[in-house]
Legacy VTK file of the C-alpha trace (Angstrom):
# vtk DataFile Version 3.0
C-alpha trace
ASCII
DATASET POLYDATA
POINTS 380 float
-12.558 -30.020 13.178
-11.237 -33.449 12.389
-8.419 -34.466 14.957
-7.036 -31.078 16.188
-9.287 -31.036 19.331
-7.809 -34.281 20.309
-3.846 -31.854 20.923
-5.985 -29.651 22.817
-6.963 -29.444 26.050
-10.403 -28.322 24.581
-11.783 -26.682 21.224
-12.288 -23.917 23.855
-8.620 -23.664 23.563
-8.732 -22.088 20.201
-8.185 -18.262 20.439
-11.937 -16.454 20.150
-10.398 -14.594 16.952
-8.874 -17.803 15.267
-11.544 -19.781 16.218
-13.669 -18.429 12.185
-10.395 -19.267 10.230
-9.770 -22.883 11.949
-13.401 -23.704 11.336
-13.762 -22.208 7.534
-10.554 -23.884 6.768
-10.975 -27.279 8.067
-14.520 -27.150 6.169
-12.411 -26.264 2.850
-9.765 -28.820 3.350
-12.168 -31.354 4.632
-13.702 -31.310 1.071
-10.187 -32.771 -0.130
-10.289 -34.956 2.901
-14.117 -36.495 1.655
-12.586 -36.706 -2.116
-10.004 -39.139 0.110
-12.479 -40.959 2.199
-14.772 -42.035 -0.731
-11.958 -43.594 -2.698
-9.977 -45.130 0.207
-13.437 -46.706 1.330
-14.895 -47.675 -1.545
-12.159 -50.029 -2.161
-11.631 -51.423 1.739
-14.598 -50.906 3.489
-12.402 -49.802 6.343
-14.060 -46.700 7.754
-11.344 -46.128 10.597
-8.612 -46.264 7.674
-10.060 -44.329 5.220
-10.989 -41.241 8.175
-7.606 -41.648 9.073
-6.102 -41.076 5.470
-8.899 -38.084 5.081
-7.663 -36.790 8.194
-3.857 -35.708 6.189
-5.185 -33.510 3.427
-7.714 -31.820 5.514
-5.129 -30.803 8.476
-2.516 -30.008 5.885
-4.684 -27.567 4.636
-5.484 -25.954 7.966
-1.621 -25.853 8.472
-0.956 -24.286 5.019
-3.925 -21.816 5.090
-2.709 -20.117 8.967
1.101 -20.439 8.348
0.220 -18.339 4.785
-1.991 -15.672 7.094
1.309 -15.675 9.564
2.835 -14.153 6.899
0.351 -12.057 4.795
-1.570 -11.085 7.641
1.362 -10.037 9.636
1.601 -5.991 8.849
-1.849 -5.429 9.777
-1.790 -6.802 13.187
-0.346 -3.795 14.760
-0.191 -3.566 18.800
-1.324 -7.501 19.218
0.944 -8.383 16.476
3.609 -10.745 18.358
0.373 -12.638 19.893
-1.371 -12.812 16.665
1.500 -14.654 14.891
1.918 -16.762 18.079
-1.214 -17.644 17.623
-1.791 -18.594 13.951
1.941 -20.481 13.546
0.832 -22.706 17.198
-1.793 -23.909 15.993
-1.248 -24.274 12.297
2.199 -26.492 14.076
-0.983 -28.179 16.074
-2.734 -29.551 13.053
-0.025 -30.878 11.434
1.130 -32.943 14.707
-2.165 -34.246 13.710
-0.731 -35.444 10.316
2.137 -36.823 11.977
0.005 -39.170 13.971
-2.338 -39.732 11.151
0.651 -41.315 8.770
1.788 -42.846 12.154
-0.794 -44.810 12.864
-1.537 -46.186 8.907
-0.519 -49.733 8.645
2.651 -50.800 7.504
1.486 -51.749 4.015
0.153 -48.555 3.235
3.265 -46.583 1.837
2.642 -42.459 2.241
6.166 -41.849 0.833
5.078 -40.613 -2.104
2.529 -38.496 -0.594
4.806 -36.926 1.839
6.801 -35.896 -1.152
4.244 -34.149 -2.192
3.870 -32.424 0.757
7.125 -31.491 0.095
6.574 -30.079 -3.302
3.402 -27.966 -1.424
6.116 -26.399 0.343
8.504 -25.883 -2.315
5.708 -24.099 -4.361
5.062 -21.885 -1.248
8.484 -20.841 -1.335
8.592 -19.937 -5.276
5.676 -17.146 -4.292
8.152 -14.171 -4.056
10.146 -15.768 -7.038
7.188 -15.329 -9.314
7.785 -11.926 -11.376
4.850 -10.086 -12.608
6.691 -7.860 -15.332
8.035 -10.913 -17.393
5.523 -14.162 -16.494
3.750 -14.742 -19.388
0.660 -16.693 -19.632
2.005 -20.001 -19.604
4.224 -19.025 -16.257
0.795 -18.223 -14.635
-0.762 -21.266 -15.408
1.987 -22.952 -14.483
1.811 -21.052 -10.686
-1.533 -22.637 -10.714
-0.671 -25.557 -10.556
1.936 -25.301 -8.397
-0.537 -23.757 -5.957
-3.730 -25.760 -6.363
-3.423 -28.070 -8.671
-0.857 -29.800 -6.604
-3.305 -30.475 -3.046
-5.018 -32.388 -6.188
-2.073 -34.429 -6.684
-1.677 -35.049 -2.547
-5.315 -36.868 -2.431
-4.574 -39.254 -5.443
-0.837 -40.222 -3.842
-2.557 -41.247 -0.715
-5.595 -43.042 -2.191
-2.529 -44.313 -4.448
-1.019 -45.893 -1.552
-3.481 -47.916 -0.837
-2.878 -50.089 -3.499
-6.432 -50.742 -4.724
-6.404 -49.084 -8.177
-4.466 -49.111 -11.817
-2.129 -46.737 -12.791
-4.741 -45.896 -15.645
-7.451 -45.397 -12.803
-4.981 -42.963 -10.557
-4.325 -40.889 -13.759
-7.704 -40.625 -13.894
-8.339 -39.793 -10.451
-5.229 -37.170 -10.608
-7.098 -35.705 -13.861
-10.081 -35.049 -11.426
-8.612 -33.819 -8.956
-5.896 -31.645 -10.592
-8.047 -29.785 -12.550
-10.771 -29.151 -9.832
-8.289 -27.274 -7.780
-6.836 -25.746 -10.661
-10.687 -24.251 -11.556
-11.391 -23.350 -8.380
-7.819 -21.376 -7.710
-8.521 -19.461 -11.454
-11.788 -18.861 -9.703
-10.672 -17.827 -6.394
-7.397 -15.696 -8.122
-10.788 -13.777 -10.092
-12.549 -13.548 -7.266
-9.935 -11.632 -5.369
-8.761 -9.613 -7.963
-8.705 -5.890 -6.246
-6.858 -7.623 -3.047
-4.109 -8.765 -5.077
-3.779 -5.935 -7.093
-3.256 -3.947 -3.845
-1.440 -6.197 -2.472
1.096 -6.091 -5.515
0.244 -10.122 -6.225
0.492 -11.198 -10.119
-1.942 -13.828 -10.778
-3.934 -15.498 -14.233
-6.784 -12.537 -14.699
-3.811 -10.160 -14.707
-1.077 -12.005 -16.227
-3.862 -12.489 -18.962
-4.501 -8.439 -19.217
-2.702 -7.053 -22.342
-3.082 -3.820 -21.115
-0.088 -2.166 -18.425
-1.446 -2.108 -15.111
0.743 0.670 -13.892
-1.133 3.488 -16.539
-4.628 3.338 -14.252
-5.253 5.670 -11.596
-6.918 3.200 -8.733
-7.059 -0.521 -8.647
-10.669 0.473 -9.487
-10.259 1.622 -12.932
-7.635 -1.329 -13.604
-10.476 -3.710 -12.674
-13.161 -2.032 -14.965
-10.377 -2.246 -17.562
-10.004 -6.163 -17.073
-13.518 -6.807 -16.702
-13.924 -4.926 -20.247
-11.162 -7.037 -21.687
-10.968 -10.326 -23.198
-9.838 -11.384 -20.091
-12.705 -12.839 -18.908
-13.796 -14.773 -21.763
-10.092 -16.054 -21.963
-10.435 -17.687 -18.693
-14.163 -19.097 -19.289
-12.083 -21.071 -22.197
-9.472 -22.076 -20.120
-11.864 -23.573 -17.342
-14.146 -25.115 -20.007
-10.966 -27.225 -20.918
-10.180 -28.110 -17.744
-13.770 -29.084 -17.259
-13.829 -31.100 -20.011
-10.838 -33.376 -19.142
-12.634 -33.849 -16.004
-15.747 -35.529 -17.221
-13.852 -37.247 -19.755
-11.782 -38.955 -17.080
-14.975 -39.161 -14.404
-16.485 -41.307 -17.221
-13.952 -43.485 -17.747
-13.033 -44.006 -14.214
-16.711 -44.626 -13.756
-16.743 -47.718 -16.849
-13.353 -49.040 -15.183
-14.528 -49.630 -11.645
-15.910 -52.827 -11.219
-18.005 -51.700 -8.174
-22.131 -51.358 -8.293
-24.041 -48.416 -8.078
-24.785 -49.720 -4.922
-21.459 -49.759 -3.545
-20.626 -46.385 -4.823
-23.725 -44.749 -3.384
-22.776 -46.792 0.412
-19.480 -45.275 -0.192
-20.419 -41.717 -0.996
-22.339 -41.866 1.691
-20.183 -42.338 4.146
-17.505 -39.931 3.118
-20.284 -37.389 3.607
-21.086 -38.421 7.038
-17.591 -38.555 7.712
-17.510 -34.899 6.339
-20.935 -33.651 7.890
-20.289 -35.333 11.392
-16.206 -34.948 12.078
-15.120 -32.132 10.069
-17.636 -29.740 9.036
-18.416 -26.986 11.400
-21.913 -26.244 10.320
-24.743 -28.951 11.455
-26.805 -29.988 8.458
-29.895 -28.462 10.243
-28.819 -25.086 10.060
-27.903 -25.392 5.848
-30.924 -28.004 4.785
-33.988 -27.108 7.054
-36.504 -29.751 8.147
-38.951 -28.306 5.713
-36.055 -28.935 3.224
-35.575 -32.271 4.296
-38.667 -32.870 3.300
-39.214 -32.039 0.615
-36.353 -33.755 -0.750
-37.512 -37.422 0.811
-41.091 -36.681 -1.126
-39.363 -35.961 -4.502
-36.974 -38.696 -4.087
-39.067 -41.600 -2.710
-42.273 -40.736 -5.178
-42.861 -42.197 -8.308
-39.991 -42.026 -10.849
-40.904 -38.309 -12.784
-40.403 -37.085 -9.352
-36.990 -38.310 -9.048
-35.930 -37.070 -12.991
-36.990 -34.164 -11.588
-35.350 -33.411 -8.854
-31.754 -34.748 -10.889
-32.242 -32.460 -13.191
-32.813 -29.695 -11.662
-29.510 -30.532 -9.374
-27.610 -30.851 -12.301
-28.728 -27.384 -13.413
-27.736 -26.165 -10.337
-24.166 -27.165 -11.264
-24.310 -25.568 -14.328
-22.335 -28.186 -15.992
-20.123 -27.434 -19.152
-20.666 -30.226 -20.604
-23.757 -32.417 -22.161
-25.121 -34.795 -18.813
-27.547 -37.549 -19.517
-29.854 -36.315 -16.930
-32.459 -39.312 -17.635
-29.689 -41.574 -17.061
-29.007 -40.327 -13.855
-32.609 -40.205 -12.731
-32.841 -44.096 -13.849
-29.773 -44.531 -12.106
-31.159 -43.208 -9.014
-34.632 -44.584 -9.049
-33.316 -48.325 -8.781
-31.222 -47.099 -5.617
-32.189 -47.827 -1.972
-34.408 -44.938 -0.935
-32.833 -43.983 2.795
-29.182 -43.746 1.152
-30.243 -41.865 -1.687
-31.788 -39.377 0.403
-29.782 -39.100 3.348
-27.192 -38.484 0.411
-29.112 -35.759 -1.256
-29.508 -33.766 2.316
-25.630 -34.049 3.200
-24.698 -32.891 -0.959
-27.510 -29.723 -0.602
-25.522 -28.925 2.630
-22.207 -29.678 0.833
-23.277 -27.142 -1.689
-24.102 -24.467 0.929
-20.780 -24.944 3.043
-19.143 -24.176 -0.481
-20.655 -21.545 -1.610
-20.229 -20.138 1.706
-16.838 -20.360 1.651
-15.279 -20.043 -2.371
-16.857 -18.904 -5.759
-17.211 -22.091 -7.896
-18.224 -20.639 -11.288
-16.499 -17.877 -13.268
-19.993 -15.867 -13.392
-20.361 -15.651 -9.568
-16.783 -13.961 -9.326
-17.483 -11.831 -12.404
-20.779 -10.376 -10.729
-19.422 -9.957 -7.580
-16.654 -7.665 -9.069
-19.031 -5.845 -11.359
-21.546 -5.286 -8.242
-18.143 -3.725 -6.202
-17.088 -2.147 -9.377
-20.300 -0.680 -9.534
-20.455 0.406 -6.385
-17.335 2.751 -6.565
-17.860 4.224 -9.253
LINES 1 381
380 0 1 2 3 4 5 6 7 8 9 10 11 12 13 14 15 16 17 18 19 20 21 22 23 24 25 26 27 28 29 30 31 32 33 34 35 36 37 38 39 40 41 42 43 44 45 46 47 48 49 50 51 52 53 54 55 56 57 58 59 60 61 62 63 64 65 66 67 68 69 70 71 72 73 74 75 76 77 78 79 80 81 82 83 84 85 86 87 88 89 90 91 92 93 94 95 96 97 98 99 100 101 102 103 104 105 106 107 108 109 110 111 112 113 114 115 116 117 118 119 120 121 122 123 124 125 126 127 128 129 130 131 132 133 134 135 136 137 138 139 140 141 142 143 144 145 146 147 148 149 150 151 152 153 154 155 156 157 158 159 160 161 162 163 164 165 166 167 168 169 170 171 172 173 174 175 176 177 178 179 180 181 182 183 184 185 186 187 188 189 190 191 192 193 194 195 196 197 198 199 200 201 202 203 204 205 206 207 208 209 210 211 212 213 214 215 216 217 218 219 220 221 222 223 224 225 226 227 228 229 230 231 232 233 234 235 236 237 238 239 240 241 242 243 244 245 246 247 248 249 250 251 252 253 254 255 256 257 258 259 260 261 262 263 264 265 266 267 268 269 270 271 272 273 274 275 276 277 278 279 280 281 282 283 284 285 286 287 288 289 290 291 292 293 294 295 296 297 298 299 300 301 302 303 304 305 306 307 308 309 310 311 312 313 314 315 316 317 318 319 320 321 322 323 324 325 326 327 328 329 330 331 332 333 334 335 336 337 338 339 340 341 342 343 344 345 346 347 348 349 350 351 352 353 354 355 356 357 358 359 360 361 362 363 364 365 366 367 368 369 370 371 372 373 374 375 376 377 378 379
């Protein structure tokens, strides 16, 4: 992962059975991390500054994500149960020594205070979990527990591309509107996704809080689920991420008219906050997501003649199954006057992007709702 080899002796350090988590969280928070990188680089061209910065969201997360195992985890690791702890609070303790050195080592002008207040609020949030009661939240409580677990890493990104200096307060709200709400859609989609766990596990979250129905008259978490999934429920959330949705391309769009950088320079920086992401952080090689065949295939479409190219945006951007109306022949034309190797090297690292997420979360309401149907289904 990014740094946390560098407090080891070797990665071969890792325990065999932490080894998984470590990776699949560091590529999750390095996705925060590349969010980071592109903005802190776009605006200094200072690679080793804006890896460093990326570095602090992406080890926080590890931290977060095996500290929170330490202590959910905890009751099923019977006999090895003292080890396994040892195990997930050492190294989570490891990764954020990493952070330490990271904010260390930023110049002087760059001012993480307000960042490592957020860090602070993380925390805080973490310790509201047991304070959250099911019987009496009401919807407005859950959203609000949202945001207080997702919505905030959103808020950690903008404070340190914030410290930089480099963009308006109208920019940064912009940025926070981004990011705020793209956490807070994936953690609605992640809460639906794991539905029966939390059920069983006696966890409140949105899909529930949003049932009208009392949980405690079905038989088996299995019924309760059917009952949900038969509710308004789901189209209640589908509204709710559409919103959030929404604000985000509003604010993409204007933070896109207010940056007075060229497509060029955008398309140098994306680029290197994926091969920052692809080569440091990311545990996968491109080869083994994007095949050579894949490869390409994408270079023909993209360095052909111009239909090619519309093409192949389009299709992309029905891929994403975007909410929301996308000039797709703007892109394309966008795209076409581009320089072909960064446009393409680009294209492989965001089709391996794409398979390292949906290898690791849900990203649309309709995957979660089919995978609960197909386990619903297959219970019955």
């Amino acid at each position: 992962m990014s740094r946390l080899s560098d407090f080891l002796q070797s990665e071969a350090d890792l325990p065999p059975a932490l080894r998984p988590k470590v990776d699949a969280y560091a590529d999750q928070g390095g996705l925060l991390g590349a969010f980071t990188y592109f903005f802190a680089s776009l605006e200094t061209d200072d690679e080793e500054l804006a890896a460093t910065l990326a570095s602090i969201p992406t080890d926080l997360f590890v931290t977060s994500a095996l500290h929170d195992d330490a202590i959910d985890e905890a009751d099923t690791w019977c006999a090895d149960r003292k080890q396994r702890l040892n195990e997930h609070v050492s190294v989570g303790d490891l990764a954020f020594t990493n952070v330490a050195a990271a904010v260390a080592e930023t110049p002087a002008d760059v001012n993480l205070r307000s960042a490592l207040e957020t860090v602070r609020e993380i925390g805080s949030g973490q310790l509201a979990e047991e304070a959250f009661d099911a019987t009496t939240a009401t919807v407005d409580d859950a959203i609000a527990r949202i945001e207080e677990r997702g919505g905030i890493w959103g808020d950690l990104a903008v404070e340190i591309i914030a410290a930089l200096g480099c963009y308006s307060d109208a920019q940064l709200e912009h940025l926070r509107t981004i990011a705020t709400n793209g956490l807070f859609v994936l953690t609605v989609i992640d809460d639906l996704a794991d539905l029966p766990e939390d059920v069983e596990n006696g966890v409140a979250t949105l899909p529930l809080v949003c049932f009208d129905g009392n949980p405690d008259e079905y038989r088996s978490t299995e019924a309760l689920i059917e009952a949900v999934l038969a509710s308004d429920v789901p189209d209640r959330l589908e509204e709710l991420v559409a919103q959030r949705r929404a604000a985000i391309d509003a604010a993409a769009s204007e933070l896109y008219a207010s940056l007075d950088r060229s497509n060029e320079a955008l398309l140098a920086a994306a680029a290197r906050a994926l091969t920052w992401y692809c080569e440091s952080v990311c545990s996968v090689p491109v080869a083994e997501t994007v095949s050579a065949e894949q490869r390409r295939a994408i270079r023909d479409r993209l360095t052909g003649d111009e239909r090619s190219t519309r093409r192949y945006v389009a299709e992309r951007v029905e891929k994403y199954r975007y909410p929301v109306a996308v000039d797709t022949d703007e892109i394309g034309s966008t795209v076409t006057e581009l320089p072909d190797e960064p446009v393409v090297q680009t294209a492989i690292r965001l089709r391996h992007l794409e398979s390292i997420v949906d290898g690791v979360m849900y990203t649309t309401l309709d995957d979660a709702l089919t995978e609960l149907r197909a386990e619903s289904a297959s219970v019955s």
